[in-house]
C-alpha positions in Angstrom: -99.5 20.4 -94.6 -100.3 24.2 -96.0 -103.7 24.5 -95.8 -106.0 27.1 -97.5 -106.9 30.7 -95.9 -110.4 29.4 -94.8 -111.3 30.8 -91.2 -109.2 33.6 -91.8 -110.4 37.2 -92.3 -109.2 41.0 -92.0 -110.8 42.7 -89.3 -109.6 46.3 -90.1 -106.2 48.4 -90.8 -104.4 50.7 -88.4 -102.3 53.6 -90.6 -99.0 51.5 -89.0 -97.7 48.3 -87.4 -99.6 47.5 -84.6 -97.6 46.3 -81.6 -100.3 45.1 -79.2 -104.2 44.7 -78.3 -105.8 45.4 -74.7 -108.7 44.1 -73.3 -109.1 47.1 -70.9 -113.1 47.2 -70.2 -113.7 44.3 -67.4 -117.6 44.7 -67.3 -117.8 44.0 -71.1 -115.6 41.2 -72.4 -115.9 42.2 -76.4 -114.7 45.7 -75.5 -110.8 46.1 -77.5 -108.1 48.1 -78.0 -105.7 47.9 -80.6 -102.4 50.5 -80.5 -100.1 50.8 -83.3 -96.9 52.3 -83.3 -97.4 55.4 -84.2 -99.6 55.9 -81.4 -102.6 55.2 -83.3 -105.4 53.7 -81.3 -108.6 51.8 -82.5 -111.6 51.1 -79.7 -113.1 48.4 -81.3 -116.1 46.0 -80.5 -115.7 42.4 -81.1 -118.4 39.8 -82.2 -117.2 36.6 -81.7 -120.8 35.3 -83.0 -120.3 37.0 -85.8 -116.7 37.4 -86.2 -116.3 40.7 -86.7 -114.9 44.1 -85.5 -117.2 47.4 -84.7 -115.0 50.4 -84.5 -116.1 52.7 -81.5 -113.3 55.3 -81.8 -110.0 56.1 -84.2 -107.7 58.5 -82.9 -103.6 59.6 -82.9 -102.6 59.3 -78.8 -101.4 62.8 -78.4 -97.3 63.1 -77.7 -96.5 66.0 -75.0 -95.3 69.1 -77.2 -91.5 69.5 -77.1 -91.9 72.6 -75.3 -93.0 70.4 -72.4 -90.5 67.9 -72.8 -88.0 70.3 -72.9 -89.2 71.6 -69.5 -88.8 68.6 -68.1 -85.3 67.8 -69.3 -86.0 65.2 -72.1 -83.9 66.0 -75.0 -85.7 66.5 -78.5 -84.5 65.0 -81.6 -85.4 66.4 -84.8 -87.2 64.3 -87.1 -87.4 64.3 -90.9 -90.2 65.6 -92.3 -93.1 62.5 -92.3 -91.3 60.7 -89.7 -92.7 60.4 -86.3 -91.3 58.5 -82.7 -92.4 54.9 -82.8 -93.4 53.2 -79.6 -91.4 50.4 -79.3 -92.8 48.6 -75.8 -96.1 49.0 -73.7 -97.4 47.4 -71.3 -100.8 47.6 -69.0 -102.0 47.4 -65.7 -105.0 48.8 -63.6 -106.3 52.0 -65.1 -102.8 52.7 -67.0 -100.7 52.3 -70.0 -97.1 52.9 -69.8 -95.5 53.5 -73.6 -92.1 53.7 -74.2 -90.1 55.4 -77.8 -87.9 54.5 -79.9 -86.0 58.3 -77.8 -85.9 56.8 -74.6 -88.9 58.9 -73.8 -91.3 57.2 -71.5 -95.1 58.8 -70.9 -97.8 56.8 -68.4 -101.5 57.8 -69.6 -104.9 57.2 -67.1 -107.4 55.8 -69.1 -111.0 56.8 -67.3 -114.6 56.6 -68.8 -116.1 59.1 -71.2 -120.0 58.7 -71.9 -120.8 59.3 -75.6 -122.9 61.5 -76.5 -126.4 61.0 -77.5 -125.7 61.8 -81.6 -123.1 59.0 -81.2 -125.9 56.8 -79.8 -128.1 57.5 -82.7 -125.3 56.0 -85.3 -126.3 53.5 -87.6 -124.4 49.6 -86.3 -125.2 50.6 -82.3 -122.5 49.2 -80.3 -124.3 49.2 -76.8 -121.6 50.7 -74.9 -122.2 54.0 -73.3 -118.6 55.1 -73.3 -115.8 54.7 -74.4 -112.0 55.2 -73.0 -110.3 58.3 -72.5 -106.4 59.1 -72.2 -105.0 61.6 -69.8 -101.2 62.1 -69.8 -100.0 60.6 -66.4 -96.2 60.6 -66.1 -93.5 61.5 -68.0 -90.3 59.6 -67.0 -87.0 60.6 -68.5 -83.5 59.2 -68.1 -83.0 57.2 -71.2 -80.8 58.4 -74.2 -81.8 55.7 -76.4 -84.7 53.5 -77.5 -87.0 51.7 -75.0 -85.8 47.6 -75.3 -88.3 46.7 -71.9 -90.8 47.5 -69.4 -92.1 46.0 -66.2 -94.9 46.5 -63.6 -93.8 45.3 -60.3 -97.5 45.3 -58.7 -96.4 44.4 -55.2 -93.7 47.5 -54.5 -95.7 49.5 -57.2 -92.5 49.9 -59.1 -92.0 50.2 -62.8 -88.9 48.8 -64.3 -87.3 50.0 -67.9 -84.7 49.4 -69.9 -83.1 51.1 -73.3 -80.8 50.8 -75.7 -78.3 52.9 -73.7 -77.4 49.9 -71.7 -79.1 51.2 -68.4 -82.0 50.0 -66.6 -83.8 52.7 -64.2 -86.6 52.2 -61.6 -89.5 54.5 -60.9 -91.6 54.7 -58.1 -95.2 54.8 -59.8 -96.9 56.4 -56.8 -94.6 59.6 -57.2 -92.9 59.0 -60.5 -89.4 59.4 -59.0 -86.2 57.8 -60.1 -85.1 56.1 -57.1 -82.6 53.0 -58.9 -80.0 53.6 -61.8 -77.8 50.7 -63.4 -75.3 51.0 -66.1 -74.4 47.6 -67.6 -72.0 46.9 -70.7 -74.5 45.2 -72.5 -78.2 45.6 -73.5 -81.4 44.0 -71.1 -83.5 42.8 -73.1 -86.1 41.2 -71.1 -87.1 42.5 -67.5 -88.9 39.3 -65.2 -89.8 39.3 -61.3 -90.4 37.4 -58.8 -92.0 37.4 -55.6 -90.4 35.0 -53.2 -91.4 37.1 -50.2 -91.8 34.9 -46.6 -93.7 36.0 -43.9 -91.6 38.9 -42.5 -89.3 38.1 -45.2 -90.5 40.7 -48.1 -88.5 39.8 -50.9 -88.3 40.2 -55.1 -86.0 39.4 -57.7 -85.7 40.6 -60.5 -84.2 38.7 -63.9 -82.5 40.8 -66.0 -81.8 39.0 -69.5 -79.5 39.9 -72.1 -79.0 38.6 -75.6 -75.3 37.6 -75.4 -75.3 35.0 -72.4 -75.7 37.3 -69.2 -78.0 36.8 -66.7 -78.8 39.6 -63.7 -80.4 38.8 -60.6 -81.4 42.1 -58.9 -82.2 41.7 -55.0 -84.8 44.7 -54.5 -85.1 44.3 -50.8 -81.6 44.1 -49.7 -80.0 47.4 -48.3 -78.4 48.2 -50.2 -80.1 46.9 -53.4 -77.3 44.1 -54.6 -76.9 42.8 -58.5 -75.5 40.0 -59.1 -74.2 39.1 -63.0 -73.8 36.1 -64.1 -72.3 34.6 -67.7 -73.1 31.7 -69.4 -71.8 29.9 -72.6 -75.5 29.3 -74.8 -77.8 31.4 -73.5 -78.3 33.3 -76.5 -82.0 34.5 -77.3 -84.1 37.5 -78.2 -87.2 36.6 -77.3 -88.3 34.5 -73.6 -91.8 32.7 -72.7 -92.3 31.1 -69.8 -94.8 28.5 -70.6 -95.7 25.8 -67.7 -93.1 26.8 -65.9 -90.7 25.8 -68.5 -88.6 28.9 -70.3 -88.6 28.7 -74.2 -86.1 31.0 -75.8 -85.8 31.6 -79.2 -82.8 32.8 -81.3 -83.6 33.2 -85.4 -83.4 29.8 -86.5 -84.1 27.4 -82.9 -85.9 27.4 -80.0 -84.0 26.9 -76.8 -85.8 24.9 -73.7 -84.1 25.9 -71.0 -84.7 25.0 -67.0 -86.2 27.0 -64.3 -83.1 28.9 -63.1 -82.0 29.9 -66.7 -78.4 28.3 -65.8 -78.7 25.5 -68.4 -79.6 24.9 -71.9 -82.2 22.2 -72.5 -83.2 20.8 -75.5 -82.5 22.5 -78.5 -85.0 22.9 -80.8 -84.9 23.6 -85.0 -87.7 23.2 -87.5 -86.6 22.6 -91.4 -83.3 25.6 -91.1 -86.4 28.2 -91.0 -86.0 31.7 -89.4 -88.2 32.5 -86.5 -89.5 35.2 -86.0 -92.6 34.5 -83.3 -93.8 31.9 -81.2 -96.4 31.5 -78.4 -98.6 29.2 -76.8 -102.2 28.2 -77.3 -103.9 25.5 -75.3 -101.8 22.8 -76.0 -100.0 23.9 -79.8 -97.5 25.9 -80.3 -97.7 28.8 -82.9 -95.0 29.8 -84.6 -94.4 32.6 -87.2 -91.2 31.7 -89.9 -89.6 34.5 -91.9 -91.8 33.4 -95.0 -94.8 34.7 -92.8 -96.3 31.2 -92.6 -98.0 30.6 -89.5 -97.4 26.6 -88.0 -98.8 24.8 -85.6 -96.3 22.8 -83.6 -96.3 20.0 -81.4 -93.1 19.9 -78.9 -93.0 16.2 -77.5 -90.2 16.1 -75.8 -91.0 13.2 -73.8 -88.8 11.1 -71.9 -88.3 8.1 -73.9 -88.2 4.4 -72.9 -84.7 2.7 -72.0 -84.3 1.5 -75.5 -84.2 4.7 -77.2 -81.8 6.2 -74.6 -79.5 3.2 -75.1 -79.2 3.7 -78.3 -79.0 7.3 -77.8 -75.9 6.5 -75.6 -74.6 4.1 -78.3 -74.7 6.5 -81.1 -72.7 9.2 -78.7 -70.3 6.6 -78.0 -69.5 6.1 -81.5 -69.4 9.5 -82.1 -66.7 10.4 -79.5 -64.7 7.6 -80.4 -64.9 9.5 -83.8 -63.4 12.9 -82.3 -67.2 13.9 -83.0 -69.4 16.2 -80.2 -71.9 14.1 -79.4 -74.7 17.6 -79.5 -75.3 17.0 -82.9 -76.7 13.8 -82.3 -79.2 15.2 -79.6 -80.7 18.5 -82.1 -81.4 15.9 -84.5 -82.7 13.8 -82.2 -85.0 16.7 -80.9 -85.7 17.7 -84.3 -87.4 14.3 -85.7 -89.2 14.8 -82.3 -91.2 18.1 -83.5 -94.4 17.2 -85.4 -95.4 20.3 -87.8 -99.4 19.7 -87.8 -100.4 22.1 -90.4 -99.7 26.0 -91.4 -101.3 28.3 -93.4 -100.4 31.9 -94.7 -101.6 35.1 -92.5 -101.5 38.5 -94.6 -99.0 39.9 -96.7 -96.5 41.2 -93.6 -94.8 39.7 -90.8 -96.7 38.6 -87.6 -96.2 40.8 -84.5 -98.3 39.0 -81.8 -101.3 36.8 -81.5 -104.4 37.6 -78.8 -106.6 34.9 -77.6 -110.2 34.9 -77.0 -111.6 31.1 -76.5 -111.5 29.6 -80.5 -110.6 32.9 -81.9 -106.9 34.3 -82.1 -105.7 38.2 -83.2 -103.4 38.3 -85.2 -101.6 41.4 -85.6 -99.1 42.1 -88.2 -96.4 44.8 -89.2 -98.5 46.0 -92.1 -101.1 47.3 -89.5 -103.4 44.8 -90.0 -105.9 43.0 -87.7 -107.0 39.5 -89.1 -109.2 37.6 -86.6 -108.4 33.4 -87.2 -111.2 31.0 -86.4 -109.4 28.0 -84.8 -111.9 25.4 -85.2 -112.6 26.2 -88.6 -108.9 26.3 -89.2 -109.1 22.6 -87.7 -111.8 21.4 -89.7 -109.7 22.2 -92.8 -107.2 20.7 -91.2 -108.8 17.2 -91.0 -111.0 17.8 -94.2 -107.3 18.1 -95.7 -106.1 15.1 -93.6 -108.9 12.7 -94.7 -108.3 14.0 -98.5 -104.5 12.7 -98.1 -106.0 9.7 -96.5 -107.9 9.0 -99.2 -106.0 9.5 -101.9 -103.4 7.4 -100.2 -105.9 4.6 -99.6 -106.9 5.3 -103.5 -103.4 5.0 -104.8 -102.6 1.7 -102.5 -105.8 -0.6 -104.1 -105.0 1.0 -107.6 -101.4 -0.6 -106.7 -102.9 -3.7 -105.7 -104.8 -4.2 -108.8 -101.9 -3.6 -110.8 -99.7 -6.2 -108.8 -102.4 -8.7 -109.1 -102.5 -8.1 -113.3 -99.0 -8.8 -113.4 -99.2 -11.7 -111.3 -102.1 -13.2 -113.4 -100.0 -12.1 -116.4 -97.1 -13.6 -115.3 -99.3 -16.9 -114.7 -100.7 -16.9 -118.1 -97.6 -16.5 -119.9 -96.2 -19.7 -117.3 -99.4 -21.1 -118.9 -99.1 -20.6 -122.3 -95.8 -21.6 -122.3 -96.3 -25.4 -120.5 -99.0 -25.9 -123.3 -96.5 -24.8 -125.7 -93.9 -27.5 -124.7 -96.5 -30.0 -124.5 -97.4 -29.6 -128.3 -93.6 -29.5 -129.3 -93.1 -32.7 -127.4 
């Protein structure tokens, strides 16, 4: 069901795509940022009463100098002229923000408090905050020849984790900045995960290395020395991983792939009308996804076990099939795919979704245009079911209008009977 852009509005527009939004200021929960990737950054109050945005602060993230960067060893690449080095991943933690470039440049800032001053608090559309966040250059971690594909925080060893283009993945210690792990693969990670499966007097994480053609590294960071272990499957095959309820979802461009808890086997595969994907997330229990045509659904996955019936005439079906030299796979994604129930979707922007932000009924939605559109989820349901009981109706209009018509004919049909006993009656 495409339903109209009702609940939907644009909050404001960065000068390029926006790759994420931070909720960095703890003490007041409508206190945003929003980066793009040019390093543009907007500080930004949101009003959920009043759904809108109040821009604090608009300014470029300054990139070290290449005078700097040479100093340190990073090699510069020339740009054309009006080009600049996107940031291509970025995460967050504590006081910090860690950005990595499309160069294989990678610069840590300290964010820290900065009071305004007191003509700033004497602007029209006061935003009660008396400060506002401030960037001071960190870290600059070299090593990479080639765009930034990952990053991770490793909170518990204070480690950050990165990995490019280049094929290599490198390790920092973020207390001194110092390379301390290198690893050259012959393929791309594209996805860094840990875990902490530490014992007492058992310290212990793993990390998960992912790639897009079916590899899978498990990287032991307390063993001595530190062991990596590779392993290869046959369908692993995704670009983007969620771990949702302690299920992993991984999506290649036209399914979604369920897969188990260890990543060694596929689970239920997952397509949606021979659409391209191009995002999907969870919120509360929907899912969200984002198709190449920039429509936005909402997705129920119930992939529940089924009684005995259905799974003996699953197995029936199968054993037809292989009778028929036929791989009995097919049979299960079509199965899986009359499972999916497409709720509704509606139409976000002009550009392709990057991400989504929660905040209760609200969600972000950030797109590659630079655009910020804030989409009110209840309001988005109440056109939902406004739409539902219009279908409803007009269904329940068009069956008694039916009705009618079948009982016309039927009296019709018992006049003419009518007529035509009389008319025998007189001829006799």
């Amino acid at each position: 069901m495409l339903l109209p852009n009702k609940g939907v509005n644009l909050l404001f527009k960065h000068s390029s795509s926006i790759i994420n939004i931070f909720h960095l200021d703890f003490d007041s929960p409508k206190h945003f940022l929003s980066l793009s990737d040019n390093s543009e950054i907007i500080e930004f109050l949101f009003l959920p009463e009043e759904e809108k945005a109040i821009e604090i602060e608009k300014f470029h993230l300054k990139r070290p100098d290449n005078e700097l960067l040479e100093k340190n060893g990073h090699k510069i690449i020339n740009l054309k002229y009006g080009q600049y080095h996107k940031i291509t991943q970025v995460i967050q933690f504590d006081s910090f923000i860690t950005l990595g470039y499309d160069d294989g440049l990678i610069l840590v800032y300290q964010i820290t408090k900065k009071e305004f001053d007191n003509e700033e608090q004497n602007k029209p559309h006061n935003h009660e905050l008396k400060y506002f966040n401030s960037f001071c250059l960190y870290y600059i971690l070299l090593g990479h020849l080639e765009e930034i594909v990952s990053l991770c925080y490793i909170p518990q060893i204070k480690m950050l984790v990165s990995s490019s283009l280049d094929n290599t993945l490198k390790m920092f210690d973020f207390e001194t900045g110092n390379l301390t792990h290198f690893f050259k693969f012959d393929f791309i990670i594209n996805r860094i995960m840990y875990q902490n499966t530490s014992k007492k007097g058992d310290p212990k994480i793993i990390l998960t290395l992912l790639s897009q053609s079916p590899v899978k590294v498990m990287v032991n960071l307390f063993s001595n020395p530190i062991t990596c272990n590779t392993h290869h499957f046959d369908h692993i095959d995704i670009f983007q991983l969620e771990k949702i309820n302690d299920k992993f979802y991984g999506m290649t461009s036209k399914n979604i792939k369920i897969l188990d808890k260890n990543l060694e086997q596929e689970g239920a595969l997952i397509s949606l009308n021979n659409s391209n994907f191009l995002y999907f997330s969870k919120y509360k229990n929907d899912f969200l996804i984002v198709d190449e045509d920039n429509m936005i659904r909402m997705v129920k996955f119930n992939l529940k076990p089924k009684d005995k019936v259905k799974e003996e005439k699953k197995n029936d079906k199968n054993k037809k099939k292989n009778t028929k030299n036929e791989e009995p796979q097919e049979e299960e994604e079509k199965i899986f795919e009359n499972v999916i129930q497409t709720e509704y979707k509606f139409k976000v922007g002009e550009d392709n979704i990057n991400g989504f932000y929660y905040i209760d009924n609200f969600i972000l939605a950030f797109s590659r245009d630079g655009c910020l559109y804030l989409i009110n989820f209840q309001k988005i349901q109440e056109s939902y079911e406004n739409e539902r009981m219009k279908i409803e109706d007009e269904e329940s209009r068009k069956m008694m209008e039916n009705a009618a018509l079948n009982k016309k004919s039927k009296k019709g049909k018992k006049d003419k009977k009518g007529k035509g006993k009389k008319e025998k009656k007189k001829k006799k």
